[in-house]
N, C-alpha and C positions, 0 to 999 in steps of 0.2 A: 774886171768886176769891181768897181768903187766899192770902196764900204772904210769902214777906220780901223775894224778888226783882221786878224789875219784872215789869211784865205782858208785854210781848215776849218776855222771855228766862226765860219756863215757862213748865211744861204742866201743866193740870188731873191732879193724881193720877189718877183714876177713868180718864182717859183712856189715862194711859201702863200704865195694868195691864190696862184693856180692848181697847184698839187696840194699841198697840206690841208687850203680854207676851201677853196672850191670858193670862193668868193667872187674869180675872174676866169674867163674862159681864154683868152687873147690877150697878147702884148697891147693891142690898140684898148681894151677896155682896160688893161692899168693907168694905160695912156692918157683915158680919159679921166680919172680917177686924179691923177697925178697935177693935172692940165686944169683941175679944178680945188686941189687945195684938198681933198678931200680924205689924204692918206698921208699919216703921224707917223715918222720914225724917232722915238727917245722925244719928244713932245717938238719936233720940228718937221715942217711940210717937208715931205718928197717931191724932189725937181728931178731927180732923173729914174729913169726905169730900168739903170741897169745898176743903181744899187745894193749892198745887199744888208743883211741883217745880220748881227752876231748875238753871238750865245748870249740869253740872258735879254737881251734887246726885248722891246715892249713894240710890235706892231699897234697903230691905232686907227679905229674910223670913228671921230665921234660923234658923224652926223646918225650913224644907226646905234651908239652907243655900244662899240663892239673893242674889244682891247685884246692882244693875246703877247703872250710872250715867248722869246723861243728859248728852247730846252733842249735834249738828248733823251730818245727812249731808251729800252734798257739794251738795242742793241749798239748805239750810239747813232742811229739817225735823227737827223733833224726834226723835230717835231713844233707845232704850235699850241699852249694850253691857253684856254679862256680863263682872263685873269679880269679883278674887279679894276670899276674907275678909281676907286683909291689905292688903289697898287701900280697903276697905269706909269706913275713918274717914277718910280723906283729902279733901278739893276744893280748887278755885282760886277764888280770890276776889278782887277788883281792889279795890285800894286806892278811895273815893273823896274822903274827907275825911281831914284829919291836923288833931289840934291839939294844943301843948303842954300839957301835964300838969305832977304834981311833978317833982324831982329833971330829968334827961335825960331821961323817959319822955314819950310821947307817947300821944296815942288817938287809933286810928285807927277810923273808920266803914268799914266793908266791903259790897257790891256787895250784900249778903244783908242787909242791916240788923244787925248785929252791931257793935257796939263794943267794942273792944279794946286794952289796955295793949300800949304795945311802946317795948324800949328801944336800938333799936338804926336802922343807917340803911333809909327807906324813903322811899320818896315818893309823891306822889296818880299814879294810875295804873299805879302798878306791879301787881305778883297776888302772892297772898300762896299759899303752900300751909298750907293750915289743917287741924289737926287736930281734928275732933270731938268725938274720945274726951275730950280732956284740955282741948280751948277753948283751946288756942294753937295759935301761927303756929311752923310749922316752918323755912319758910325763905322767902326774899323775889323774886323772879324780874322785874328790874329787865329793861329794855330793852338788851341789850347788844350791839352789829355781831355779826350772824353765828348770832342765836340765834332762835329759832323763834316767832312771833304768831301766834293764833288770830282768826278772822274773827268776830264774833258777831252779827252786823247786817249789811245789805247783800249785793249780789249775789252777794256772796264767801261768803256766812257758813258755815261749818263747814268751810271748808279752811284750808290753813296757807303763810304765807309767811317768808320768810329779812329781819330787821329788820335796816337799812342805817343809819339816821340819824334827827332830829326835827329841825323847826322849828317854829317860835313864830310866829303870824300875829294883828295887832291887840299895842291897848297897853292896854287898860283891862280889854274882854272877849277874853280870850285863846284860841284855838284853836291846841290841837297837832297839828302834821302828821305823820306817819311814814314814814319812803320804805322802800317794801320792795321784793323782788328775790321777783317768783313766777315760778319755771319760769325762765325767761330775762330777764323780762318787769321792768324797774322800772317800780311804782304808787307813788300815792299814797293814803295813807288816812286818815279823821281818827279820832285815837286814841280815839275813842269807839266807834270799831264793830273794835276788836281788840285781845285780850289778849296779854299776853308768858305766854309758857310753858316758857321759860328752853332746854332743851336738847328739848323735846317728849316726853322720858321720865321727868319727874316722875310723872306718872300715866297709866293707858290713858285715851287718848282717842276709840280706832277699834277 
């Protein structure tokens, strides 16, 4: 299944236009769709139909002026929200590699396989808000008391909790832990299966 995201965290194209939009009945009508330029993944034409889409990714058709992006419902399936043309270029993307470059710049590898120059502070695990249209990073959505984590794995995945703090667990292979406040409720999570999303209205995500 092509795609740049891992395999957990997307969904077969064919599937999210078939099953989720109802947009397609058949392989051969994505086919045709594809074969004409007429279907946008992250603001570039789809060439193959076995693609797939990752969390956060923006499906587009804008000959009928239709955009969605995919999400987690609150049981963690895959879902597609109807999102606006001016949110169309936008996603979130967790840092997962940093490495020094020239001058202060850095290259950062993003959750999507993307490599990217940046000259400013970030760190591995943070989410970047990424613009499509232009190939940069808008703004940086660090882990901060009080501001909002997305689930992406695990029994939690596609709700949201309130981040409290991190801890470091091990000396050589490190695990980060994240304490967060759901509902009333303080968990613990390891920051592999939840993104920061900074105040929750960077982008629709419901």
């Amino acid at each position: 299944m092509p795609g740049t995201h891992k395999k957990d965290l997307s969904i077969p194209l064919v599937v999210a236009l078939r099953d989720n939009l109802k947009l397609v009945s058949t392989k051969r009508e994505l086919n045709y769709l594809i074969n004409n330029k007429l279907i946008l993944l992250n603001n570039k034409a789809v060439s193959n139909s076995k693609i797939a889409a990752g969390l956060f990714d923006v499906v587009a058709l804008p000959n009928i002026k239709k955009y969605y992006r995919v999400v987690l419902d609150k049981t963690g399936k895959f879902m597609l929200i109807e999102i606006s043309d001016k949110e169309s270029n936008l996603t979130l993307l967790k840092v997962i590699r940093k490495v020094a470059s020239k001058g202060k710049k850095v290259i950062l590898t993003l959750s999507n396989g993307y490599n990217v120059n940046f000259d400013k502070k970030v760190s591995v695990n943070d989410t970047v808000l990424f613009d499509t249209s232009s190939g940069k990073i808008k703004n940086v959505l660090s882990y901060k008391k009080g501001e909002m984590v997305y689930f992406v794995r695990g029994k939690r995945a596609g709700s949201t909790a309130e981040y409290q703090e991190k801890t470091v667990l091990g000396l050589f292979k490190k695990t980060y832990i994240a304490k967060l406040k759901l509902n009333k409720e303080i968990i613990d999570s390891d920051i592999k299966n939840i993104m920061s999303i900074g105040s929750g209205k960077e982008i629709k995500l419901e």
